[in-house]
DSSP file (Angstrom, degrees, kcal/mol; ACC not computed):
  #  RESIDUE AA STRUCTURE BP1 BP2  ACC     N-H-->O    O-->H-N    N-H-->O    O-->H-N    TCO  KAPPA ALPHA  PHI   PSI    X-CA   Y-CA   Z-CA
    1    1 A X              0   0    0      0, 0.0     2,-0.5     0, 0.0     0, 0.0   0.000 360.0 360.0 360.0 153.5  112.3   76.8  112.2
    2    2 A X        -     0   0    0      1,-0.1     4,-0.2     2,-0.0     3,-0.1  -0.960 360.0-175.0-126.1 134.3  110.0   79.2  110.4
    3    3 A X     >  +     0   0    0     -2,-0.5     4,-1.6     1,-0.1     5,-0.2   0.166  50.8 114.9-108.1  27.2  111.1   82.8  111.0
    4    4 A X  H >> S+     0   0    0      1,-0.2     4,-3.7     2,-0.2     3,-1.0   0.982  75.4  45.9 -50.4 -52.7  107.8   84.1  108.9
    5    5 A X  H 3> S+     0   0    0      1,-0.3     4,-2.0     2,-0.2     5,-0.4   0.927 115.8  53.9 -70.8 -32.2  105.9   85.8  111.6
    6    6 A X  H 3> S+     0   0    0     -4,-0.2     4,-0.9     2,-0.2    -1,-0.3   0.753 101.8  47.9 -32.0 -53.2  109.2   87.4  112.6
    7    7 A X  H <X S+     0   0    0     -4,-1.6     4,-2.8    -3,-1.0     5,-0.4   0.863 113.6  49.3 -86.3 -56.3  110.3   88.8  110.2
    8    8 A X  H  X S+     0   0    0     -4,-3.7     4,-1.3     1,-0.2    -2,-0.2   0.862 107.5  53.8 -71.3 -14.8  106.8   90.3  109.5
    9    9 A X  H  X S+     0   0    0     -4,-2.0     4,-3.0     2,-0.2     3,-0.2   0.960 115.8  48.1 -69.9 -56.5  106.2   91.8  113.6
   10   10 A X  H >X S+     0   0    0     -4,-0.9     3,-1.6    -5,-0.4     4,-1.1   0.969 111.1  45.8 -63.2 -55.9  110.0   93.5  112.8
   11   11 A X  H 3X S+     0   0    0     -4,-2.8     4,-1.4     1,-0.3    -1,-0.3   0.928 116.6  50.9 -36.5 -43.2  108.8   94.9  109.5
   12   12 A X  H 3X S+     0   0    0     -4,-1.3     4,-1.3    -5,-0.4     3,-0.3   0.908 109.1  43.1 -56.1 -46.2  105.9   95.9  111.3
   13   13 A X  H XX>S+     0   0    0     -4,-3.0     4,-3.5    -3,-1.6     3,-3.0   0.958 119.5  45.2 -79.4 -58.1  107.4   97.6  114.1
   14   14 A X  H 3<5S+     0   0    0     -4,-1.1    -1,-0.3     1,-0.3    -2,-0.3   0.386 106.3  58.9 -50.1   0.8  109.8   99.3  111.9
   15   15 A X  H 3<5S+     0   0    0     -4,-1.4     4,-0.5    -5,-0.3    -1,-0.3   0.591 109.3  43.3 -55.9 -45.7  107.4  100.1  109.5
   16   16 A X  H X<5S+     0   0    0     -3,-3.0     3,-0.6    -4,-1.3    -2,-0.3   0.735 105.9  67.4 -95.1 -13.1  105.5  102.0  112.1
   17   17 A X  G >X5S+     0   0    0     -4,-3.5     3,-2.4     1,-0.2     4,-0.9   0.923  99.7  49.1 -59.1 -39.1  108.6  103.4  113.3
   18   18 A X  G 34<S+     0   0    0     -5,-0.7    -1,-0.2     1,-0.3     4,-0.2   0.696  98.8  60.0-112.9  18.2  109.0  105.1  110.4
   19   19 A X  G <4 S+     0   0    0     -3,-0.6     4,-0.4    -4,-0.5    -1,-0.3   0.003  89.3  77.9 -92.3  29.9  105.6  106.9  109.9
   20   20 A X  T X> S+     0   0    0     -3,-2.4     4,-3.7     2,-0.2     3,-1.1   0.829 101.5  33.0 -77.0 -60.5  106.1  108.5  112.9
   21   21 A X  H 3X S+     0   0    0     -4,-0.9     4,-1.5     1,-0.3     5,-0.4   0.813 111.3  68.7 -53.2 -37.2  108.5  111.0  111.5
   22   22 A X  H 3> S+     0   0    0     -4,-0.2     4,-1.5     2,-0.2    -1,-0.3   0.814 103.2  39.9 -51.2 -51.0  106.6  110.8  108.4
   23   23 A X  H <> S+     0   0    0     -3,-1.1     4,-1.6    -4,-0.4    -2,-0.2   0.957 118.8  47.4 -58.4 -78.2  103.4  112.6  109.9
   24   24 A X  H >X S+     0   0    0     -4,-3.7     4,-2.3     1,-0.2     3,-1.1   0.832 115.1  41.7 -57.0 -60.6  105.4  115.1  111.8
   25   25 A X  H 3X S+     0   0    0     -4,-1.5     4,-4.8     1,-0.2     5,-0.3   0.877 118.8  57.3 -29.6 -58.3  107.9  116.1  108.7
   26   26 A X  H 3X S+     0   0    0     -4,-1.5     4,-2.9    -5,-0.4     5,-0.4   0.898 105.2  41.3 -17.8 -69.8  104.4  115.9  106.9
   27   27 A X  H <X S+     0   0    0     -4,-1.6     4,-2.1    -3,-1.1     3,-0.2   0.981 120.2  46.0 -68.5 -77.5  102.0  118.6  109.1
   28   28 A X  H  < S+     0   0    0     -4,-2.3    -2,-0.2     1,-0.2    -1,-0.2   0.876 116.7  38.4 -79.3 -13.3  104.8  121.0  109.2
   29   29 A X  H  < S+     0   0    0     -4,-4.8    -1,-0.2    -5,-0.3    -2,-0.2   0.965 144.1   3.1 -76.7 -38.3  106.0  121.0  105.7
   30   30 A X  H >< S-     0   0    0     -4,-2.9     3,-2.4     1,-0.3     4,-0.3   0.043  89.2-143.0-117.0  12.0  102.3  120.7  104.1
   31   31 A X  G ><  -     0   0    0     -4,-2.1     3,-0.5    -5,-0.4    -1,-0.3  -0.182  59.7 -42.3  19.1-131.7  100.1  120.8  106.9
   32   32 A X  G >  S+     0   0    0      1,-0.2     3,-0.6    43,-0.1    -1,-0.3  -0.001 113.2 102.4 -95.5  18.2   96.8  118.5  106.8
   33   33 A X  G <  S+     0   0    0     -3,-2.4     2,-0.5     1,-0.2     3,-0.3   0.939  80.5  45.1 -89.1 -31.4   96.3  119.6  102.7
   34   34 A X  G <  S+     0   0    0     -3,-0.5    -1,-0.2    -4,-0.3    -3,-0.1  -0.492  73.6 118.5-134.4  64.0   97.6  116.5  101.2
   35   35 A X  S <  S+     0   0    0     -3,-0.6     4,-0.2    -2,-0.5    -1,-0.2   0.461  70.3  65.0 -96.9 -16.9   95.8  113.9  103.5
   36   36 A X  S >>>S+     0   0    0     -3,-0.3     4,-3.0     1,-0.2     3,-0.6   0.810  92.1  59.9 -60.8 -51.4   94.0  112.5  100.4
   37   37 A X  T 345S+     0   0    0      1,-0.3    -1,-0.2     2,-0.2    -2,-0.2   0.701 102.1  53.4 -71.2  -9.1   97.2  111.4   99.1
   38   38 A X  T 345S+     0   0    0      2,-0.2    -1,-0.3    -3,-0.1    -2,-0.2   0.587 108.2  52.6 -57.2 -42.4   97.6  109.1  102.5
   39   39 A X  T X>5S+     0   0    0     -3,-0.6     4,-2.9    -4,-0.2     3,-2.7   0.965 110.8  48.7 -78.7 -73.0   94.1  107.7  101.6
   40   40 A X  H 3X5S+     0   0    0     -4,-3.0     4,-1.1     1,-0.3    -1,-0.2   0.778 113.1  40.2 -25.7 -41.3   95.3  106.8   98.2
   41   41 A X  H 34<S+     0   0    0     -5,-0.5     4,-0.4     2,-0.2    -1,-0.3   0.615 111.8  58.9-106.6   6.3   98.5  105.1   98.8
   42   42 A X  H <> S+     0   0    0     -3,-2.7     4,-3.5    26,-0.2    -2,-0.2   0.834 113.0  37.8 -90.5 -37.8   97.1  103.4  101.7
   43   43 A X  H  X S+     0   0    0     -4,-2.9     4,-0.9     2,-0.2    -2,-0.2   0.620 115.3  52.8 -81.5 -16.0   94.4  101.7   99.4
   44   44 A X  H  X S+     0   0    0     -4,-1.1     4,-2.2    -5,-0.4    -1,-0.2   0.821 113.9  45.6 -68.1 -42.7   96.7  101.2   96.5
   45   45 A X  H  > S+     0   0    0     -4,-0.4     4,-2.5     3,-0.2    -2,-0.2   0.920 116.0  42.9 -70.4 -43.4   99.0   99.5   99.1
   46   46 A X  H  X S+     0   0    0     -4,-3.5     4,-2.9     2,-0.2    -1,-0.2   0.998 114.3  53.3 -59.3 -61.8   96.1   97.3  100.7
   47   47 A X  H  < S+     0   0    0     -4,-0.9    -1,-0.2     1,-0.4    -2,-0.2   0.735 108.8  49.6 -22.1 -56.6   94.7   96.5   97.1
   48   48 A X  H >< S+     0   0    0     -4,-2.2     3,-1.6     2,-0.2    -1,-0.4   0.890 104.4  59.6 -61.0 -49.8   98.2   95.2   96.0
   49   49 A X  H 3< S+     0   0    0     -4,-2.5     3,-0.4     1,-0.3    -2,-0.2   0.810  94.8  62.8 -42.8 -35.1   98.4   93.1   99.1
   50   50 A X  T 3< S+     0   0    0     -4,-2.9    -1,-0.3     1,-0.2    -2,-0.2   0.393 107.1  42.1 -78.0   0.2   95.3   91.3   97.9
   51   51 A X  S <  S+     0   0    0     -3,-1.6     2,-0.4     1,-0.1    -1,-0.2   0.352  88.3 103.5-142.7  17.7   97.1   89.8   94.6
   52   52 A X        -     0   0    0     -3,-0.4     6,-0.2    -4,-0.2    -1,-0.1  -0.938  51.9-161.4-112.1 119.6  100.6   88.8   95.9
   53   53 A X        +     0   0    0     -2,-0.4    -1,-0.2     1,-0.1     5,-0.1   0.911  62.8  96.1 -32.4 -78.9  101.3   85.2   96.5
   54   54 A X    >>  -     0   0    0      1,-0.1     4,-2.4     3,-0.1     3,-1.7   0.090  67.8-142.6 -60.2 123.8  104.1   85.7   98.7
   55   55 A X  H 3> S+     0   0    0      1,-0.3     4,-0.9     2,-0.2    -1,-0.1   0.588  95.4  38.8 -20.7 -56.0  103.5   85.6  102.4
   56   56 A X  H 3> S+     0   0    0      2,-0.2     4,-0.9     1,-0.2    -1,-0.3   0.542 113.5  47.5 -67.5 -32.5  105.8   88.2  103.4
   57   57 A X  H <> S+     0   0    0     -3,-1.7     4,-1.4     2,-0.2    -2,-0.2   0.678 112.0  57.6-102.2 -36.9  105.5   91.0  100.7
   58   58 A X  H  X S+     0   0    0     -4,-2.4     4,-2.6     2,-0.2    -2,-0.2   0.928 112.6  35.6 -58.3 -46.1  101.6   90.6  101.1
   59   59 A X  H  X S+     0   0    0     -4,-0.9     4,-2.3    -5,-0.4    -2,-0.2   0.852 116.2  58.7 -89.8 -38.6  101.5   91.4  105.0
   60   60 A X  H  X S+     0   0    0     -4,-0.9     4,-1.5     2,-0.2    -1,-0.2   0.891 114.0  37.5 -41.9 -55.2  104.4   93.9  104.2
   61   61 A X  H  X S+     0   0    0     -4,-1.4     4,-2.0     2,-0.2     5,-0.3   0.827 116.8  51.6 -53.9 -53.9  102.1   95.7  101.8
   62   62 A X  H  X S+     0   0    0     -4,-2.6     4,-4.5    -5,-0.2    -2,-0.2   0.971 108.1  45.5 -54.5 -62.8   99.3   95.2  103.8
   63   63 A X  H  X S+     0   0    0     -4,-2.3     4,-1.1     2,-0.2    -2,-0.2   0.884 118.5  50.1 -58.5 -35.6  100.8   96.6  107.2
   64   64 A X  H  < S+     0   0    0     -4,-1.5    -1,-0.2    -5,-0.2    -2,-0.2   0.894 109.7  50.3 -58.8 -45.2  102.2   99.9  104.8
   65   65 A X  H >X S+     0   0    0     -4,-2.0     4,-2.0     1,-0.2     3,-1.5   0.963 113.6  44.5 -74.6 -44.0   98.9  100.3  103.3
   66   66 A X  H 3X S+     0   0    0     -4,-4.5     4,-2.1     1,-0.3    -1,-0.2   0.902 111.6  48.9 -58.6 -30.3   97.3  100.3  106.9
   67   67 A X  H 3< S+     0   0    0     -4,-1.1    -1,-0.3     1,-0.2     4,-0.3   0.357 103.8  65.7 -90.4  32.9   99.9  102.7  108.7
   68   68 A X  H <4 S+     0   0    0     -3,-1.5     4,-0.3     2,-0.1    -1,-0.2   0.710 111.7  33.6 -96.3 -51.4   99.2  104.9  105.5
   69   69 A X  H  X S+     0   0    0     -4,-2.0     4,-0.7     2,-0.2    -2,-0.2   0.671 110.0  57.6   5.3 -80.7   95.5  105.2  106.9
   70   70 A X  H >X S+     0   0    0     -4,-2.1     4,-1.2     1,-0.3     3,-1.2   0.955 105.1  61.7 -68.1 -56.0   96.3  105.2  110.4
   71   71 A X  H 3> S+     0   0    0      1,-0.3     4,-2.4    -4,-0.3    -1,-0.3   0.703  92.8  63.8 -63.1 -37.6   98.5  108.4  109.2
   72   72 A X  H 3> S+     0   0    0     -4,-0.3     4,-1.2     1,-0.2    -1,-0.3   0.923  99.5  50.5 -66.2 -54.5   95.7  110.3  108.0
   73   73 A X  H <X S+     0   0    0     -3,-1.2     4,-1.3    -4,-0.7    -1,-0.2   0.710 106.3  53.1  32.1-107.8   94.5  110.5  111.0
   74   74 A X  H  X>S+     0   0    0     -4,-1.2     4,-4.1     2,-0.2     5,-0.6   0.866  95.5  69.2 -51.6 -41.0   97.6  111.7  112.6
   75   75 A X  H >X5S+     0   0    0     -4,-2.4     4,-3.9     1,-0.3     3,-1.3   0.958 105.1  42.0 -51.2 -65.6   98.0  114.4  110.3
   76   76 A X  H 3X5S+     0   0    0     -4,-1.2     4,-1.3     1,-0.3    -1,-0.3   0.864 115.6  51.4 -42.2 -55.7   95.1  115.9  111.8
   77   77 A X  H 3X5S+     0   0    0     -4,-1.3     4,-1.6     1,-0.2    -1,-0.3   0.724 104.8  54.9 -69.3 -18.4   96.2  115.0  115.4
   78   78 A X  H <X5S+     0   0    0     -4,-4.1     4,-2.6    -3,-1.3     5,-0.2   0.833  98.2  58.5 -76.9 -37.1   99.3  116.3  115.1
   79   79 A X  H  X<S+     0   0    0     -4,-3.9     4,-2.1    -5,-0.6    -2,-0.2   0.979 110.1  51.4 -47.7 -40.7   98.1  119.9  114.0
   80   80 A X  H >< S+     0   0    0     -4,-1.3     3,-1.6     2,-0.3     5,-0.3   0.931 109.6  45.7 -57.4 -65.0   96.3  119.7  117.4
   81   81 A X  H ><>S+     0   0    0     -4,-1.6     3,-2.1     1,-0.4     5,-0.9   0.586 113.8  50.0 -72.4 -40.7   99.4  118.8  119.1
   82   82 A X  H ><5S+     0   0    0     -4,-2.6     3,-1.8     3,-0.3     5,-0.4   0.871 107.8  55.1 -43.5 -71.0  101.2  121.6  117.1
   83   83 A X  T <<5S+     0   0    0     -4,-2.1    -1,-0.3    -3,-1.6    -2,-0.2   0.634 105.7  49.1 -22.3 -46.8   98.6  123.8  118.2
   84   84 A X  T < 5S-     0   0    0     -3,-2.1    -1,-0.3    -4,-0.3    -2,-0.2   0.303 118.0-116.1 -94.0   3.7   99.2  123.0  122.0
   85   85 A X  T < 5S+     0   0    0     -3,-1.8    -3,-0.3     2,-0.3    -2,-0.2   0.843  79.9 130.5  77.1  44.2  102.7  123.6  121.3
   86   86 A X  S   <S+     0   0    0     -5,-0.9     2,-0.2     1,-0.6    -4,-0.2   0.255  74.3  27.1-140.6 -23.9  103.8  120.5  121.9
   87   87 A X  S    S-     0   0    0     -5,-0.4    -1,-0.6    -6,-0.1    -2,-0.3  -0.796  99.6 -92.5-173.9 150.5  105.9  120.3  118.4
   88   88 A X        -     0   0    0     -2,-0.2    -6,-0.1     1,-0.1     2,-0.1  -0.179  37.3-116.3 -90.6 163.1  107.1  123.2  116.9
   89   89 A X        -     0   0    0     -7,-0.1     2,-0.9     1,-0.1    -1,-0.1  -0.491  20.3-121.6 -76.8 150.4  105.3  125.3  114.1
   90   90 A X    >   -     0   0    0      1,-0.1     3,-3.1    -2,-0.1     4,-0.3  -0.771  23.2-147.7 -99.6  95.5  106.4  125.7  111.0
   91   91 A X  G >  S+     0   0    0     -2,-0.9     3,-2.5     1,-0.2     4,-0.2   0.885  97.0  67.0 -27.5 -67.5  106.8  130.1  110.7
   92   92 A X  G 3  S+     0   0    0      1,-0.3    -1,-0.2     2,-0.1     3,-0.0   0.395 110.8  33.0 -44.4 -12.3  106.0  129.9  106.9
   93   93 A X  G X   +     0   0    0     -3,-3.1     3,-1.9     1,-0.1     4,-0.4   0.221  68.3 129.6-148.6  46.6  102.3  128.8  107.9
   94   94 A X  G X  S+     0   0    0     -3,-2.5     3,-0.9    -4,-0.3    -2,-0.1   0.736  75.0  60.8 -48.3 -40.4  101.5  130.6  111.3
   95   95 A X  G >  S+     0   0    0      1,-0.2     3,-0.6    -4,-0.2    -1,-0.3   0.653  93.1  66.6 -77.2 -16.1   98.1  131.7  109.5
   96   96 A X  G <  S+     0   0    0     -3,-1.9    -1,-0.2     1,-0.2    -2,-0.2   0.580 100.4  48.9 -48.3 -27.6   97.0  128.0  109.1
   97   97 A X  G <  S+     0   0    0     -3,-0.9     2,-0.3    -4,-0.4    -1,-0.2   0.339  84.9 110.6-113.5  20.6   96.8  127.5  112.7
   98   98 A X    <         0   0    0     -3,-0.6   -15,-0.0     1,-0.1    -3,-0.0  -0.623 360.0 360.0 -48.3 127.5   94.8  130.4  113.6
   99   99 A X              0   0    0     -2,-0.3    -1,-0.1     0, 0.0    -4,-0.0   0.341 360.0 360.0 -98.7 360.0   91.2  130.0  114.7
């Protein structure tokens, strides 16, 4: 039996599992300022993918480097959501979400 593609759907889901929390922790500690650095480690990650042999550590790299991306994104959508009160504001940058 070959448990490749297995093992990479779990990485995967757990992978995305845990840039959820990543985003939120994200937004309120820094808000959207350091969205760049998302861009960066997503394209470092893809980049890397592209010169490793192994099956597993490529698509692992690959899938990091995408939800790294994806996250940039979020950042942004989660200020909305933070906006609509929806998750809570950080006190320390109440003038950041002011229109």
């Amino acid at each position: 039996m070959y448990f490749t593609g297995v093992i990479i759907a779990i990485l995967a889901f757990l992978t995305i599992g845990l840039f959820h929390p990543i985003v939120i922790k994200t937004e309120y500690y820094t808000g959207v300022r350091y969205w760049w650095a998302f861009v960066v480690a997503g394209i470092a990650c893809i980049i890397a993918a592209l010169f490793i042999k192994d099956t597993i550590i490529s698509s692992v790299l690959g899938i990091i480097g995408a939800s790294f991306l994806w996250s940039v994104q979020e950042l942004f959508e989660q200020r909305k959501r933070v906006k609509k009160g929806w998750f809570p504001m950080n006190p320390k940058r109440k003038d950041e979400y002011k229109e």
